[in-house]
C-alpha positions as CSV (number, residue, x, y, z in Angstrom):
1,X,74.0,83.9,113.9
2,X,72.9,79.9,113.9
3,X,73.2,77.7,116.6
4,X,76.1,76.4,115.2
5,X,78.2,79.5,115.5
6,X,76.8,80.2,118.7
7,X,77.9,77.0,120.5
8,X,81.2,77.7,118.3
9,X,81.5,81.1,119.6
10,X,80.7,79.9,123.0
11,X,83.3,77.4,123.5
12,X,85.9,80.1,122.5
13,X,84.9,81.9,124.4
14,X,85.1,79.4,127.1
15,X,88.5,78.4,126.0
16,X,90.3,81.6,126.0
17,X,89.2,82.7,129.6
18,X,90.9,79.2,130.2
19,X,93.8,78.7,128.3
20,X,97.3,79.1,129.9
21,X,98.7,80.9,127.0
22,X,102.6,79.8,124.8
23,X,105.4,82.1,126.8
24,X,106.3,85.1,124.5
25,X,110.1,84.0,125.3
26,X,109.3,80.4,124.3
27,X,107.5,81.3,120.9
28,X,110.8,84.1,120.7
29,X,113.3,81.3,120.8
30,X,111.5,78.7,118.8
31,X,111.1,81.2,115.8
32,X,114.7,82.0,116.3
33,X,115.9,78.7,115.9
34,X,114.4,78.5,112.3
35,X,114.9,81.7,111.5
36,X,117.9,81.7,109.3
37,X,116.7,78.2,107.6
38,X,113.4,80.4,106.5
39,X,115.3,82.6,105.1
40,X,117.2,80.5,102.9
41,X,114.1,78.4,102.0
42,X,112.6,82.3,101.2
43,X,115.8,83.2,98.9
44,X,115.4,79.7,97.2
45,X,112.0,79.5,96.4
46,X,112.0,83.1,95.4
47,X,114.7,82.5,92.7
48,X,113.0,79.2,91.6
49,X,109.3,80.6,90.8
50,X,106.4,78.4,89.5
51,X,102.9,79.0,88.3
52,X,100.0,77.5,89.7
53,X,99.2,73.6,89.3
54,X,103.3,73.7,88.2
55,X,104.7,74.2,91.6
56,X,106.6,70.7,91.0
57,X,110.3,71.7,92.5
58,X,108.1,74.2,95.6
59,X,106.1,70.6,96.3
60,X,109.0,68.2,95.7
61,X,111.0,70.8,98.4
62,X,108.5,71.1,101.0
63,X,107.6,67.5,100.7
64,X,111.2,66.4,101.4
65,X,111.8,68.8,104.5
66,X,108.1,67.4,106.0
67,X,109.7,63.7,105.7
68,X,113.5,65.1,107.3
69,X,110.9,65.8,110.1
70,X,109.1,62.8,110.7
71,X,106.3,63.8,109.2
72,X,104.3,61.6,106.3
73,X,103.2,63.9,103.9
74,X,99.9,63.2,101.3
75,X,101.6,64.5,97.7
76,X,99.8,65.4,94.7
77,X,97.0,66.8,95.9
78,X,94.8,69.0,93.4
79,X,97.9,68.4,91.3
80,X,100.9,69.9,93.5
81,X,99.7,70.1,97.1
82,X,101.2,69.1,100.0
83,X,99.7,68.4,103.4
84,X,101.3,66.4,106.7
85,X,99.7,65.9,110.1
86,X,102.0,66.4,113.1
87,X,100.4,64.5,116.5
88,X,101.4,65.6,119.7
89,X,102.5,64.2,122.8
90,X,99.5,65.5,124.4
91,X,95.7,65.2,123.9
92,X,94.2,68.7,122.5
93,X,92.7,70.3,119.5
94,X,92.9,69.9,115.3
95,X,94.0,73.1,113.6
96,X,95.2,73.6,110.4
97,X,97.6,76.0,109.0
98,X,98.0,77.1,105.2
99,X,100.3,78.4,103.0
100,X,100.2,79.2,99.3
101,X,102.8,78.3,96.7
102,X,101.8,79.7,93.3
103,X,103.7,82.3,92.0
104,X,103.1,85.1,89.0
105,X,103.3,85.8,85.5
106,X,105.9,88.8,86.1
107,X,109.1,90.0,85.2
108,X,110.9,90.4,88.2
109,X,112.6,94.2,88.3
110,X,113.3,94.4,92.5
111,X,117.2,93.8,91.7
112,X,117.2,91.8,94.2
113,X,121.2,88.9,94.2
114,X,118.5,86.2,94.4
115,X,115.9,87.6,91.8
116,X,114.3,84.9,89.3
117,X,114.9,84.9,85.7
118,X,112.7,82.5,85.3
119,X,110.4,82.5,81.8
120,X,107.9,80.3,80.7
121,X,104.5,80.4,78.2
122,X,101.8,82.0,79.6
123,X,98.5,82.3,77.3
124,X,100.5,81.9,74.4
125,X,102.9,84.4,75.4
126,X,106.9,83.7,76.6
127,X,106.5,85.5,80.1
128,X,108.9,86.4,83.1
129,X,107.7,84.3,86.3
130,X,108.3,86.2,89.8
131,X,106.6,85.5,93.5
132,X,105.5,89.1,92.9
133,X,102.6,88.5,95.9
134,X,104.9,86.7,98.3
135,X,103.8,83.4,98.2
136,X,107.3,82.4,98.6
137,X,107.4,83.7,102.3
138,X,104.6,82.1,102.9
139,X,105.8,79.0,102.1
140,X,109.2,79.5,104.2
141,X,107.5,80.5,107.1
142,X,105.3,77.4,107.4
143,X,108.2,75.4,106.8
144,X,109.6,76.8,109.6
145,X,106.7,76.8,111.8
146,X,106.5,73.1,111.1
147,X,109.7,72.4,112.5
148,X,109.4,74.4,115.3
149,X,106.3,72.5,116.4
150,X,107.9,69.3,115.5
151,X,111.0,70.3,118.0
152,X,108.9,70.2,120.6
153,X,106.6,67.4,119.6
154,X,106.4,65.6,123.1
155,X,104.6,68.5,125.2
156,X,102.6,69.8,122.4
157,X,99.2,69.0,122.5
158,X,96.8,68.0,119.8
159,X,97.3,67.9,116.6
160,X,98.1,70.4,113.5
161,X,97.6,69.9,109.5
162,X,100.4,71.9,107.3
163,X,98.5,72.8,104.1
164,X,101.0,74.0,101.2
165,X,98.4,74.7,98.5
166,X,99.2,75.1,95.1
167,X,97.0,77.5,92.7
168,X,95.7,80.4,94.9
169,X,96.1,83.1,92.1
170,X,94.2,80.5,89.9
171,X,94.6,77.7,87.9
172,X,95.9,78.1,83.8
173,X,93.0,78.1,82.0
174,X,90.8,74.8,81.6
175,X,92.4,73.4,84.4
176,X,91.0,73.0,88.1
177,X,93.1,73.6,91.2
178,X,93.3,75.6,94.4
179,X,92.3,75.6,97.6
180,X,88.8,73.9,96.9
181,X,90.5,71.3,94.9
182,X,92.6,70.5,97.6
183,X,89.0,70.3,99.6
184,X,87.1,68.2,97.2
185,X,89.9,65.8,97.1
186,X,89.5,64.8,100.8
187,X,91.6,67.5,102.5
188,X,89.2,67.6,105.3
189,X,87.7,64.2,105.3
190,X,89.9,62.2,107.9
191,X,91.8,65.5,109.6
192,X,88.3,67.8,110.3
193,X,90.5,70.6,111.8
194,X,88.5,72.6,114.4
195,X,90.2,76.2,113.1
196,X,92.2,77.1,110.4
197,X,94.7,79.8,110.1
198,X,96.5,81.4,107.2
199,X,98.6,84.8,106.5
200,X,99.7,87.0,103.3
201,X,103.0,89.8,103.8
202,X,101.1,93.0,103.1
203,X,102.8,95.8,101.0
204,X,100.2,98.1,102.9
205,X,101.9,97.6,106.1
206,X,105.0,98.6,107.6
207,X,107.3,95.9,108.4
208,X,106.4,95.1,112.6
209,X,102.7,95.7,111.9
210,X,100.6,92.4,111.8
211,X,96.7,93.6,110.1
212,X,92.9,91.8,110.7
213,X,89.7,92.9,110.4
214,X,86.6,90.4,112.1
215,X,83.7,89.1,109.8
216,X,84.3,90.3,106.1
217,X,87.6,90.9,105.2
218,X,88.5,90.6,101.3
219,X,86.3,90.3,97.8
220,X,84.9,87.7,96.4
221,X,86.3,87.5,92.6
222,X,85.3,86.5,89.0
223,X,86.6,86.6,85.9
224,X,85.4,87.3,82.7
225,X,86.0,87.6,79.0
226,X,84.6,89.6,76.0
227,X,85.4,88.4,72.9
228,X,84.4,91.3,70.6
229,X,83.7,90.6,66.6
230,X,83.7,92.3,63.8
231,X,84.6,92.4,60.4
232,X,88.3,92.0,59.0
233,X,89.1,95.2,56.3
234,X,92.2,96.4,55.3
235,X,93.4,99.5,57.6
236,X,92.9,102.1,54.8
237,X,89.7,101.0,54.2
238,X,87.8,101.2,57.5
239,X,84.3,101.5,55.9
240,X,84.9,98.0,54.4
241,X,84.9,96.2,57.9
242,X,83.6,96.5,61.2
243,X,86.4,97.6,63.5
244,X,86.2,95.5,66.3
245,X,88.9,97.5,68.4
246,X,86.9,101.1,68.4
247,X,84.2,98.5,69.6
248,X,86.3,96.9,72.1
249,X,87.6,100.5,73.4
250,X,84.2,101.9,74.1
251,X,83.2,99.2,75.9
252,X,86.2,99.8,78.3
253,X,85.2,103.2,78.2
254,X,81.3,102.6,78.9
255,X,82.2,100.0,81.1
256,X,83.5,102.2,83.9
257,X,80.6,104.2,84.7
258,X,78.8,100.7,85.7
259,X,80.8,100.9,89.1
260,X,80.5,104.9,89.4
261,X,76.8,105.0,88.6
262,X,74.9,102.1,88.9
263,X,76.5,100.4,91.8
264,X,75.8,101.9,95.0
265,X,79.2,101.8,96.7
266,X,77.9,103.0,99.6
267,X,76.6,99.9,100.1
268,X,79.8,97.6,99.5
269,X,82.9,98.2,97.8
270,X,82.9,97.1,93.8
271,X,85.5,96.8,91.5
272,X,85.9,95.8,87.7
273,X,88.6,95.6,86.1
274,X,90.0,95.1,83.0
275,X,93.4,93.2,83.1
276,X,94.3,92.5,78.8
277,X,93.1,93.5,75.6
278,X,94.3,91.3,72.2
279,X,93.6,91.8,69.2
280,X,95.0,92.3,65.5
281,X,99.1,91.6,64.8
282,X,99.9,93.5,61.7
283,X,99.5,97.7,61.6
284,X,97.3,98.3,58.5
285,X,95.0,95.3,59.3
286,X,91.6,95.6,61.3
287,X,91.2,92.0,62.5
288,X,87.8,90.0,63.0
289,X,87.9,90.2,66.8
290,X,89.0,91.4,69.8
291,X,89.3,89.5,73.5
292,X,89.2,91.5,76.5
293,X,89.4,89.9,79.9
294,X,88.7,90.9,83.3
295,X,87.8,91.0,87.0
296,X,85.1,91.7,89.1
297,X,85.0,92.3,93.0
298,X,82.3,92.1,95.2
299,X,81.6,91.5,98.9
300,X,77.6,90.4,98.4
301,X,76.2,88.4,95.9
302,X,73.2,90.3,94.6
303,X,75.8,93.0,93.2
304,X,77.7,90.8,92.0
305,X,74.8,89.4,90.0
306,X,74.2,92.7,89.2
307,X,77.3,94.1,88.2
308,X,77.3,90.6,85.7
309,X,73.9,92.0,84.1
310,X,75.2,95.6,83.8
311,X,78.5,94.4,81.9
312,X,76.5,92.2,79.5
313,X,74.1,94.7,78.5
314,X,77.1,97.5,78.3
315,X,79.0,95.7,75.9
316,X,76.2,94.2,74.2
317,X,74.6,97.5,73.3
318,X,78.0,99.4,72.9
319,X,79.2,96.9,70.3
320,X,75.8,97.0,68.5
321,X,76.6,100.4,68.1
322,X,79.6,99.6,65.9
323,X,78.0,96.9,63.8
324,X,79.6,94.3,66.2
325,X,78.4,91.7,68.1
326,X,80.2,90.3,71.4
327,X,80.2,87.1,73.1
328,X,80.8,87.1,77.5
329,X,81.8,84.4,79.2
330,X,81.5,83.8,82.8
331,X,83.5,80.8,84.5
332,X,80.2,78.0,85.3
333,X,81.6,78.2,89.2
334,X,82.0,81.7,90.9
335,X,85.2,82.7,92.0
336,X,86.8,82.9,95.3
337,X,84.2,84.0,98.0
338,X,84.6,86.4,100.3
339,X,87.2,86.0,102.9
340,X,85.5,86.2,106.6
341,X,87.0,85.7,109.8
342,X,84.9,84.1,112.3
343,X,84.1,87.1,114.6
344,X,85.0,84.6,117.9
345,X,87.8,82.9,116.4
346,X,89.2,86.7,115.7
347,X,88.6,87.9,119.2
348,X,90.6,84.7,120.7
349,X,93.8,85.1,118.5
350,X,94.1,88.7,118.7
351,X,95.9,88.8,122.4
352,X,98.4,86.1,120.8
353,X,99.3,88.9,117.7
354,X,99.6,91.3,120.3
355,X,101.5,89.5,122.7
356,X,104.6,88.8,119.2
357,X,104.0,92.9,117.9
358,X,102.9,95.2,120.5
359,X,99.1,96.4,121.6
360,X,100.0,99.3,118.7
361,X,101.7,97.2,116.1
362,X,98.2,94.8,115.5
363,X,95.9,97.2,113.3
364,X,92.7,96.9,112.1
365,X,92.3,96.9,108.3
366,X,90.0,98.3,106.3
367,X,87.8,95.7,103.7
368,X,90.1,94.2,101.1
369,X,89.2,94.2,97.3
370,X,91.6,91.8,97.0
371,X,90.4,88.1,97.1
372,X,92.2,85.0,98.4
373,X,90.8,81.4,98.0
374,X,92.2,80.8,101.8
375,X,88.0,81.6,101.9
376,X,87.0,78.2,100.9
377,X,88.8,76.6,103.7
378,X,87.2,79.1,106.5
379,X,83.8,78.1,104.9
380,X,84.0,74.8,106.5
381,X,85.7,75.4,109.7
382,X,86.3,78.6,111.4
383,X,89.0,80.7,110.0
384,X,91.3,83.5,110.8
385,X,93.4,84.9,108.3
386,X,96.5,88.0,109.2
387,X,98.5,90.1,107.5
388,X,101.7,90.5,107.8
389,X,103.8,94.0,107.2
390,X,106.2,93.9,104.4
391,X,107.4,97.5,103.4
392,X,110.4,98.5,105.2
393,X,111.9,101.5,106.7
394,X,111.7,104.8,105.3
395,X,109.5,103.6,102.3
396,X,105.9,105.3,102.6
397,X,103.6,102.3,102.0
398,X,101.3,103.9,100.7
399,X,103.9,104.4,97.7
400,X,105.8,101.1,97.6
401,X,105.0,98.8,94.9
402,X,102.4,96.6,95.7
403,X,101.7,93.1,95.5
404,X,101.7,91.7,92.0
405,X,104.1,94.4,90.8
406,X,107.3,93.5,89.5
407,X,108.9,95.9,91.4
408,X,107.3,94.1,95.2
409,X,110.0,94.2,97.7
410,X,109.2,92.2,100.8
411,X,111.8,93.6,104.1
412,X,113.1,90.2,105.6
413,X,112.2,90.9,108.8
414,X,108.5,89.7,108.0
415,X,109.9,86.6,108.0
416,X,110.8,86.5,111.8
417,X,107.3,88.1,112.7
418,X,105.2,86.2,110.1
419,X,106.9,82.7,111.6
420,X,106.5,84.2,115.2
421,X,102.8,84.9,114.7
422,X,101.8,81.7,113.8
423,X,103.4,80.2,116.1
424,X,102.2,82.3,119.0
425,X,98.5,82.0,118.0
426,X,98.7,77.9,117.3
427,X,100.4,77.2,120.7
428,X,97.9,79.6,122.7
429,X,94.7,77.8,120.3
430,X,95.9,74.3,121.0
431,X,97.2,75.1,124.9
432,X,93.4,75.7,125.7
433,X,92.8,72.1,125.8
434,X,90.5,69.7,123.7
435,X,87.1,71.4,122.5
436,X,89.0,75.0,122.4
């Protein structure tokens, strides 16, 4: 640990032995107030889905409610984002608190009276768009915190940053975006919060349950895409071509064993993926080419690196094989990095999660393969990042349709907790006085 997170950890430390902590009751009625107005702004933003670096009506929506506060919200940051500063009535800390406003390429199938139907192109493709990962929650519930904090603007001290950031499942393709758009753009620059907090509803958890885990909690990610050739022949004549699709499905094949035996996993968890093959459009033709895309998961650096030299000598070799050659590309930048919480940051906020679920109800979680840009923010500043349980009752969790299906079902009542969470763990942070 540097000195830096020493003297950080310190004054936490300090701070939370201090702090008179937000009444339970207070933070109860306060999220009670808003609580039907989040669910309507949940129900709306659910039906109206938009993909990342197109969340113009999400923006447009959240930007409007910030100004019915008081607030003066910056627009148009990293394309879409939003962000407002509310000042309290009282000296006291800088946090910021984020919420993410992309949604998916998914055909909605939940059923739900306020399901979308909304399509749009998508790599070339007419596509079903769905907050499939609950994005739209998140939104609602930071809407709601925002005016909760605002309604008691006179007592509340120090002063809190509303991030709504578009782009966190990615930006379309040749396009930048995201969290460390939002970041390169100034986000930080004249509001240098001195913690930042964000949350995601969790399919894995029951509704009640809030989740964490200190230091590392989810996977960096990368992308990546094979474009396997070969040789265009007429599909009764396969000796007159090299078929690029046997190519391309060996290398899937091949590919797997580069996780289950040349990774050591008992190291860190590793993951690769392959998300879409496309190749070919007529049955009796073998086309020139094939594209596969995919992702890869790591939580440490050199195995990424090494799961990267693995793949490109897998589907080089494999495709040689065949006659075929193959091209990989990696993105210039890396991906998201890996999520951490800061291990004294964690420690402080956990009584506030307890005090809004119950000692039993806050559960640590295990490491994440998921990935979550929120990571670029908490590489600047201190960062704690929740879950929140979205799978009601009598549904197994470990069965329910998971984030990014088009099946995700998110119980309502993670509303209420999600928006009484934050709210309990920004009013105990800033209550601990300036320097907390």
């Amino acid at each position: 640990m540097n000195l830096r997170h020493l003297y950080t950890a310190a004054l936490l430390a300090v701070a939370a032995a201090a702090a008179p902590p937000a009444p339970a009751a207070e933070v109860e009625a306060l999220a009670a107030a808003v609580d039907a107005a989040v669910r309507d702004w949940r129900r709306d933003i659910h039906r109206h889905p938009e993909l990342g670096n197109r969340e113009f009506r999400t923006a447009a929506l959240v930007a409007e409610h910030l100004r019915g506060l008081g607030l003066e919200p910056r627009t148009g940051i990293a394309h879409t984002g939003v962000a407002a500063v509310l000042r309290g009535g009282r000296p006291g800390p800088r946090i910021a608190l984020r919420a993410d406003m992309d949604a998916l390429p998914v055909t909605e199938a939940t059923g739900l009276p306020f399901a979308s139907t909304v399509t749009t192109e998508y790599r070339g493709e007419t596509v079903g768009v769905m907050h499939a990962c609950g994005h739209d929650a998140h939104v609602a519930i930071l809407m709601g915190v925002a005016q909760a904090l605002v309604s008691i603007r006179d007592r509340l001290p120090g002063e809190v940053m509303f991030i709504f950031q578009p782009a966190e499942e990615g930006p379309p393709e040749g396009e930048e975006g995201g969290a460390l758009m939002m970041l390169e753009e100034g986000l930080f620059e004249d509001f240098r919060p001195e913690a930042v907090f964000g949350l995601h509803v969790f399919s894995t958890l029951r509704a009640g349950q809030l989740g964490y885990r200190s230091g590392p909690l989810m996977a960096a990610s990368d992308r990546f895409r094979i474009v396997v050739k070969g040789r265009q022949t007429h599909g009764s004549r396969p000796w007159g071509g090299v078929d690029p699709i046997v190519a391309a499905a060996d290398i899937v094949s091949t590919s797997q064993a580069i996780v289950s035996r040349r990774m050591d996993i008992t190291r860190q968890p590793v993951v690769l993926s392959f998300g879409a093959i496309k190749g070919g459009i007529r049955f009796n033709i073998i086309p020139d080419e094939v594209e596969l895309i995919g992702t890869i998961r790591t939580f440490e650096p050199d195995m990424r690196d090494a799961v990267f030299e693995h793949l490109r000598q897998t589907a080089t070799q494999v495709a040689a094989a065949h006659g075929a050659t193959v091209e990989l590309e990696v993105p210039a930048e890396r991906g998201n990095p890996v999520t951490r919480n800061d291990p004294a940051l964690t420690e402080r906020v956990l009584p506030s999660l307890r005090k809004v679920a119950g000692d039993g109800q806050v559960v640590a979680m295990p490491l994440i393969t998921g990935a979550e840009d929120f990571s670029e923010y908490a590489l600047r500043v201190p960062g704690f990042f929740f879950f929140v349980g979205a799978t009601g009752e009598g549904i197994d969790p470990r069965a329910a349709p998971s984030n990014h299906s088009p099946q995700f079902l998110m119980d309502e009542s993670a509303l209420t907790l999600g928006t009484r969470a934050m709210l309990q763990l920004a009013l105990d942070y800033l209550e601990a006085g300036p320097g907390g």
